[in-house]
Backbone as CSV, one residue per row, in Angstrom:
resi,resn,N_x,N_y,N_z,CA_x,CA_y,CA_z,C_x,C_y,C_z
1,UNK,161.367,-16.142,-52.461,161.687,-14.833,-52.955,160.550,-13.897,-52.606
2,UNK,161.109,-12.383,-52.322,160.063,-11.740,-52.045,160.641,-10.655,-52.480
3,UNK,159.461,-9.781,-53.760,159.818,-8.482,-54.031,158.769,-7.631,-53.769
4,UNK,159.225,-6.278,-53.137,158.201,-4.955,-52.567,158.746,-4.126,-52.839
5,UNK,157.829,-3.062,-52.538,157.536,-1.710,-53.114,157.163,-1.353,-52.534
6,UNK,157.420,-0.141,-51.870,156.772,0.737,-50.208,155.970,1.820,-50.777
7,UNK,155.229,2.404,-50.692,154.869,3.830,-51.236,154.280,4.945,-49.874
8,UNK,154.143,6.079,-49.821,154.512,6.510,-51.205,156.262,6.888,-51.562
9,UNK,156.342,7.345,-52.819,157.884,7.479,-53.178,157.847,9.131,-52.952
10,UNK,159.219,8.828,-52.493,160.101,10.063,-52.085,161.613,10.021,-53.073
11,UNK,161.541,10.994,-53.751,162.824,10.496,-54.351,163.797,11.801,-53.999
12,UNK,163.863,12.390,-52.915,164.602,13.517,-52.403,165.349,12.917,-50.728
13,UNK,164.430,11.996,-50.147,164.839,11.351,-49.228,164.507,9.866,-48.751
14,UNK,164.800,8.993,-48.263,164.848,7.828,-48.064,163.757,8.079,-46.786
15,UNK,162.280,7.256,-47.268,161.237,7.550,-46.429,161.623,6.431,-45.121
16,UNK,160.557,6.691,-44.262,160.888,6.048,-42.799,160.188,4.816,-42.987
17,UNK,159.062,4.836,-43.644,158.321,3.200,-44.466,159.123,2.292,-45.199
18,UNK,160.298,3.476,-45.908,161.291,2.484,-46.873,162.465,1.802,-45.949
19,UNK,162.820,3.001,-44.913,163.657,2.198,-44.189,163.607,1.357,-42.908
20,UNK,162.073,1.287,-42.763,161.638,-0.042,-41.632,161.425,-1.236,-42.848
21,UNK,161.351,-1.060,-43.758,160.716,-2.123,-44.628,162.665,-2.616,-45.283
22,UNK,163.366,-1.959,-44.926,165.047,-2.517,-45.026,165.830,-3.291,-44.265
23,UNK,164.949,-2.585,-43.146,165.860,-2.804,-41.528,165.386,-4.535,-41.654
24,UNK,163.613,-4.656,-41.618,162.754,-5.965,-41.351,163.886,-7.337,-42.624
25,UNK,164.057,-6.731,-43.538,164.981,-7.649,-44.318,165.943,-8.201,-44.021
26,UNK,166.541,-7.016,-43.467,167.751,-6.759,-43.265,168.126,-7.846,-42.027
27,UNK,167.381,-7.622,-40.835,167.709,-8.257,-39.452,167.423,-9.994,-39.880
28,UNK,166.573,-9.981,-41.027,165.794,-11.199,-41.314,166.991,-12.142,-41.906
29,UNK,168.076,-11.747,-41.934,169.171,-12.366,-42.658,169.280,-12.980,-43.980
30,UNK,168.325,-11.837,-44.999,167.973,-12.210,-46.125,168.910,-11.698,-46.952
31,UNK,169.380,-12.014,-48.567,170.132,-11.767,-49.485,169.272,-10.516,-49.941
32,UNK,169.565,-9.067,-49.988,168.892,-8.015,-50.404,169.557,-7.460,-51.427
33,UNK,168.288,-7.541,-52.623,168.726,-6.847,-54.013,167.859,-5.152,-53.726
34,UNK,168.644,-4.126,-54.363,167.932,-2.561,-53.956,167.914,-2.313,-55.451
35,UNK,166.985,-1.514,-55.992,166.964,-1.371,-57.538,165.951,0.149,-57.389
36,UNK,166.204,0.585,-58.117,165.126,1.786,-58.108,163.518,1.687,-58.046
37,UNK,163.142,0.581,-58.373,161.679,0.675,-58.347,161.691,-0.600,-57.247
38,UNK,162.291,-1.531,-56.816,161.860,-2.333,-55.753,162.743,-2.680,-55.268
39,UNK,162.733,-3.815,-53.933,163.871,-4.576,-53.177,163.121,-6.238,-53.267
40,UNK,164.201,-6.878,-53.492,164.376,-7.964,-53.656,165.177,-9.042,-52.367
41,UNK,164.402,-9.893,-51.978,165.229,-10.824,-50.880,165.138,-12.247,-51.330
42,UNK,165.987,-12.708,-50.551,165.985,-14.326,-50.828,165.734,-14.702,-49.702
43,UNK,166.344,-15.958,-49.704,166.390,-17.033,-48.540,164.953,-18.003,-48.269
44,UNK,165.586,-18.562,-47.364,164.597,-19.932,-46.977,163.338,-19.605,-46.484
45,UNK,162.081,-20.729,-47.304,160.415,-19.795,-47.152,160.346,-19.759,-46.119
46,UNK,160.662,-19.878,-45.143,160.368,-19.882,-43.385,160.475,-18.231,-43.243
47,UNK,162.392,-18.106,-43.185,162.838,-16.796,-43.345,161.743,-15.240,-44.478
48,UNK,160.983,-16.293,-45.430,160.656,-14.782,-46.194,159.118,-14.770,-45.161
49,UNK,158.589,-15.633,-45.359,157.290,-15.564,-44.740,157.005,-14.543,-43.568
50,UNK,158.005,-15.083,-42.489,158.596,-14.118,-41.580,158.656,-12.648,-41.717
51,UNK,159.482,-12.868,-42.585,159.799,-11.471,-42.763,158.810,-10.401,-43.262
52,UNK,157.876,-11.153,-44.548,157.060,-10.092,-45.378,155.745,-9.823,-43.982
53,UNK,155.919,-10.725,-43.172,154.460,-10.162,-41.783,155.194,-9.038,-41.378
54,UNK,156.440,-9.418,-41.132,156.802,-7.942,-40.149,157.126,-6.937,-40.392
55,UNK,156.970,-6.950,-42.019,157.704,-5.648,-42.916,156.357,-5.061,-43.428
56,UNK,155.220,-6.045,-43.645,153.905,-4.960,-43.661,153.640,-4.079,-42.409
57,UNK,153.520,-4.986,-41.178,153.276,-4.233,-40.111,153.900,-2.888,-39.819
58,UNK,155.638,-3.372,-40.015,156.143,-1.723,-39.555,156.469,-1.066,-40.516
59,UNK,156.268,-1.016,-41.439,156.155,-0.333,-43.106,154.817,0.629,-42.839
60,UNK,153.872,0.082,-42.398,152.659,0.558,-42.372,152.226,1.603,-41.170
61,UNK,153.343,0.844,-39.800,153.481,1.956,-39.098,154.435,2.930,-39.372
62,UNK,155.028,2.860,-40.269,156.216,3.991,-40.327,155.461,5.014,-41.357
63,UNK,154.072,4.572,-41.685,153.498,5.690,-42.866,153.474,5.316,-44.063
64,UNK,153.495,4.042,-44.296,153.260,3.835,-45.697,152.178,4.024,-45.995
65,UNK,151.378,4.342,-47.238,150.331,4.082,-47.752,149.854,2.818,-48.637
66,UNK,150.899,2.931,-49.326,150.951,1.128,-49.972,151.588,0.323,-49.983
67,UNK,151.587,-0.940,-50.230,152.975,-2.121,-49.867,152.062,-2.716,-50.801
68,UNK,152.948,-2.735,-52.369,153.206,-4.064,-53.425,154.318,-4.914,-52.801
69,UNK,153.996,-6.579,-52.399,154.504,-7.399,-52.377,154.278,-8.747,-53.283
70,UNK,155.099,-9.358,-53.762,155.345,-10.431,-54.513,155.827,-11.451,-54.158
71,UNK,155.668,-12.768,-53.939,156.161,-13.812,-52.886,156.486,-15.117,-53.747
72,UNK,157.438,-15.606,-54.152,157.556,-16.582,-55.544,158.224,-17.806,-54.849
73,UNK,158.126,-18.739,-55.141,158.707,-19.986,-54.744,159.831,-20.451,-56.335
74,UNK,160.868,-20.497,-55.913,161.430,-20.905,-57.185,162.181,-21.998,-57.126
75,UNK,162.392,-23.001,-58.047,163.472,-24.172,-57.849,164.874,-23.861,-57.292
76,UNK,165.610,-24.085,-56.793,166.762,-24.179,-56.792,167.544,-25.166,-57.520
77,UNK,168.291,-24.250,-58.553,169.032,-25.524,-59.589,170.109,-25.931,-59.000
78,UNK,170.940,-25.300,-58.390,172.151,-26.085,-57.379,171.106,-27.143,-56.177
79,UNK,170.154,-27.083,-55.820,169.760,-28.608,-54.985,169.384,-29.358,-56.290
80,UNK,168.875,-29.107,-57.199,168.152,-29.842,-58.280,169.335,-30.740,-58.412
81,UNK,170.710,-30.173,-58.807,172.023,-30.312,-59.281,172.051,-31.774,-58.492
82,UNK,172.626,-31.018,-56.792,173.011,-31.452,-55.946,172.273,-33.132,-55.090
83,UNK,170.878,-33.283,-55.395,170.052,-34.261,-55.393,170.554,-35.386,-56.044
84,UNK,171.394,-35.128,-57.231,172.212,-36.255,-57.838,173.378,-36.730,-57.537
85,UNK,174.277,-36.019,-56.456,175.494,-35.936,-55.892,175.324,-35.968,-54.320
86,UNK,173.898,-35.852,-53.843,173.952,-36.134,-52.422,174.639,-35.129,-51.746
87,UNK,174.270,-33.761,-52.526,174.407,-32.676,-51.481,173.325,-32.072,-51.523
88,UNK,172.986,-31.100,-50.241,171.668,-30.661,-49.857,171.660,-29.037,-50.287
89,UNK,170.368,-28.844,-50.309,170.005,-26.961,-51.054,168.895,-26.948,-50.901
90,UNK,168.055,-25.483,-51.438,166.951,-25.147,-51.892,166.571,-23.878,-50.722
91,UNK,166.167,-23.337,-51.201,165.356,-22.052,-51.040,164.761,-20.729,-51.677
92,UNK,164.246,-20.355,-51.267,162.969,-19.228,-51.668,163.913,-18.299,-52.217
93,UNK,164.153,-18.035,-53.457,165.028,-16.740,-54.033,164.458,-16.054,-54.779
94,UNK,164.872,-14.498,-54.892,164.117,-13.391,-56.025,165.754,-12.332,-56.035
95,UNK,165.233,-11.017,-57.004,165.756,-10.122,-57.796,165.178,-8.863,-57.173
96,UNK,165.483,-7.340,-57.657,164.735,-6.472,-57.747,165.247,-5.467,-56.727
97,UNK,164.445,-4.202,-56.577,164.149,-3.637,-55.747,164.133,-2.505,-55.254
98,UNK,163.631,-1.743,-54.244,163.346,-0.257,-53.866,163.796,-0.580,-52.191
99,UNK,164.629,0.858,-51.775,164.904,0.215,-50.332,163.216,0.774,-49.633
């Protein structure tokens, strides 16, 4: 899971930091939560790892000034589940978000 926060905030238009830091999610084939104060992705730690390098970089070229990121490893209770039934799961999931 990975939740960020681009700054600075624009709340009249959708900044060009917020929307390279959407696109980088976005192409990353991640599950994207948008919330007023942050964005939220999921998927497999390979996929976030990935992603949060290339979303500082062009976040930062698009003019950001700050990037809060949050990077969480969480269980997956459907593999937890599924480990007992001999089906396969697990990956990196989160909540949240700002585009």
């Amino acid at each position: 899971m990975v939740e960020f926060t681009t700054e600075p905030f624009e709340l009249d238009t959708f900044p060009p930091h917020a929307a390279a830091a959407r696109k980088v999610v976005d192409e990353a084939g991640l599950d994207v939560a948008v919330g007023p104060f942050g964005t939220g992705a999921e998927g497999e730690a390979e996929q976030i790892l990935a992603a949060v390098t290339k979303l500082l970089r062009e976040s930062l070229d698009a003019g950001a000034t700050r990037i809060s990121v949050q990077v969480s490893v969480l269980a997956d209770t459907e593999a937890e589940a599924g480990a007992d039934t001999g089906a396969e799961g697990g990956s990196a999931v989160g909540e949240g978000g700002t585009p």
